[in-house]
C-alpha positions as CSV (number, residue, x, y, z in Angstrom):
1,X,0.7,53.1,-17.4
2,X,-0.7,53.4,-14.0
3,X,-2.2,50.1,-12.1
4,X,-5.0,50.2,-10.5
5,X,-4.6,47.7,-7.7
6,X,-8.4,45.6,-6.8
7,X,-8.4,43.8,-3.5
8,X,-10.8,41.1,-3.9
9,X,-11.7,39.2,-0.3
10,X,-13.4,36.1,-0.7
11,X,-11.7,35.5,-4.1
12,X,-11.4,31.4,-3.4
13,X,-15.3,31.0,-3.0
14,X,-17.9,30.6,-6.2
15,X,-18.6,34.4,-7.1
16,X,-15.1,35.1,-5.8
17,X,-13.0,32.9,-9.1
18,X,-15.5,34.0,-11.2
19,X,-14.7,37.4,-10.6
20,X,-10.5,37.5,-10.8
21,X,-11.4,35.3,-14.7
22,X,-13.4,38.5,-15.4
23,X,-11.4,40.8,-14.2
24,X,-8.3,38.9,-15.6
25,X,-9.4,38.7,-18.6
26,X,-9.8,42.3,-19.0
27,X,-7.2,43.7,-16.7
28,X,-4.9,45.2,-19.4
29,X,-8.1,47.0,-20.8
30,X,-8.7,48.7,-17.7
31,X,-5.1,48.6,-16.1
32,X,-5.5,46.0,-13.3
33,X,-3.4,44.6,-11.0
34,X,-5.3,41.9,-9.1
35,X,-4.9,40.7,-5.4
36,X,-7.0,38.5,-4.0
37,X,-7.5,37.2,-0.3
38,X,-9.0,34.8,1.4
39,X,-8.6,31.6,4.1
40,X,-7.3,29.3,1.4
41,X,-6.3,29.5,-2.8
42,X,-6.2,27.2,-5.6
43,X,-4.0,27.6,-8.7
44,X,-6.1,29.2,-10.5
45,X,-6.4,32.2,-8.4
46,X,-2.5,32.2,-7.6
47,X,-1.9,32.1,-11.3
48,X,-4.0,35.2,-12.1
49,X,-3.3,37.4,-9.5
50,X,-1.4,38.1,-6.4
51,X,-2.6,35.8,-3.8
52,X,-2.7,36.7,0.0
53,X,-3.5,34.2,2.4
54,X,-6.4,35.9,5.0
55,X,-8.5,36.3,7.3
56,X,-11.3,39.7,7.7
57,X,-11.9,38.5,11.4
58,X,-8.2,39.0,12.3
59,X,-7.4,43.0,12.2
60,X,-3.4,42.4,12.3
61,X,-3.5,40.3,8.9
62,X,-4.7,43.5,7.2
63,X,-1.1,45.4,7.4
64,X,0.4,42.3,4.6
65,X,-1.7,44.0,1.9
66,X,0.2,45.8,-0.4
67,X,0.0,49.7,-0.5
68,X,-2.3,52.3,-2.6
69,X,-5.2,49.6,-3.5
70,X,-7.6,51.9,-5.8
71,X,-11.0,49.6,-4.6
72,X,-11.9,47.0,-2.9
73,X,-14.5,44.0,-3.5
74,X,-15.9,42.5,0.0
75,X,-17.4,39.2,-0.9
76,X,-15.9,37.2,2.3
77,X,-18.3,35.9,4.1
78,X,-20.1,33.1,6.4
79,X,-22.9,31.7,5.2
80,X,-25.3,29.5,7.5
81,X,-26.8,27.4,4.4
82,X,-23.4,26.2,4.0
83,X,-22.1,25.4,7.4
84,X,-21.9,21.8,9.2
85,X,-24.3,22.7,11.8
86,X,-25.2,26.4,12.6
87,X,-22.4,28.3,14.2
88,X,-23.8,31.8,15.3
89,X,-20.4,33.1,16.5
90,X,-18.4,32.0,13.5
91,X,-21.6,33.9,11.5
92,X,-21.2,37.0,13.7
93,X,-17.0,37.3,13.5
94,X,-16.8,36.7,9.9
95,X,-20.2,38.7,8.5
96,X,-19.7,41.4,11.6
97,X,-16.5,41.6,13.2
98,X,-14.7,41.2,9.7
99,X,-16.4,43.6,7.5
100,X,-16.0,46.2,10.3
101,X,-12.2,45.6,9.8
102,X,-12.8,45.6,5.9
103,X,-14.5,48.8,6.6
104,X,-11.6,50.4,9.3
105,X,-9.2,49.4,6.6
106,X,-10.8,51.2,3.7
107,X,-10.9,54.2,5.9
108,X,-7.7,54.7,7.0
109,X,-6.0,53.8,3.2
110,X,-8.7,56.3,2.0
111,X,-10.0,53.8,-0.3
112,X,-13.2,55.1,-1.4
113,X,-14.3,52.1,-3.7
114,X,-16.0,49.4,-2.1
115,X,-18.2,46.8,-3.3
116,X,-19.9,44.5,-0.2
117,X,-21.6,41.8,-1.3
């Protein structure tokens, strides 16, 4: 059976664990392979799918993802309510700058399923 490969970004934060236990849970139902990103893991997220450490801001950290993903779900992100002080450029490079790279990515691995959160 064929795998459909699902890139989750942000896959470390709240919505992001929840999300790999859903889709974990069901990935032989739908044929899933999971792979999940973000800045830092925890074992539960290494244990249920393939972890890559990353960062959306940085375009270069992109070409480690494995080939033929079949979708992506964007839920990397800054958010100022949970920052130490507000950083506006941190904001801008992650929320910006890094979907923009999501976005390039997508495009150019003709991935045409994308979820942004």
């Amino acid at each position: 059976m064929y795998m459909k490969k699902v890139l989750i970004l942000g896959a470390a934060g709240n919505i992001g664990t929840y999300l790999v236990d859903y889709f974990y849970d069901r990935k032989e139902e739908y044929g899933l392979e999971l792979i999940t990103a973000d800045l830092s893991s925890n074992k539960f997220i290494e244990e249920h799918s393939k972890f890559y450490k990353f960062d959306i801001r940085e375009r270069d950290t992109f070409e480690a993802l494995p080939e033929n993903i079949y979708a992506v779900i964007d839920l990397a992100t800054t958010m100022p309510a949970r920052m130490l002080g507000f950083h506006p450029e941190s904001y801008v490079s992650t929320n910006i700058d890094g979907t923009v790279n999501v976005l390039e990515f997508c495009r150019e691995k003709n991935i045409d399923r994308l979820l942004f959160a």
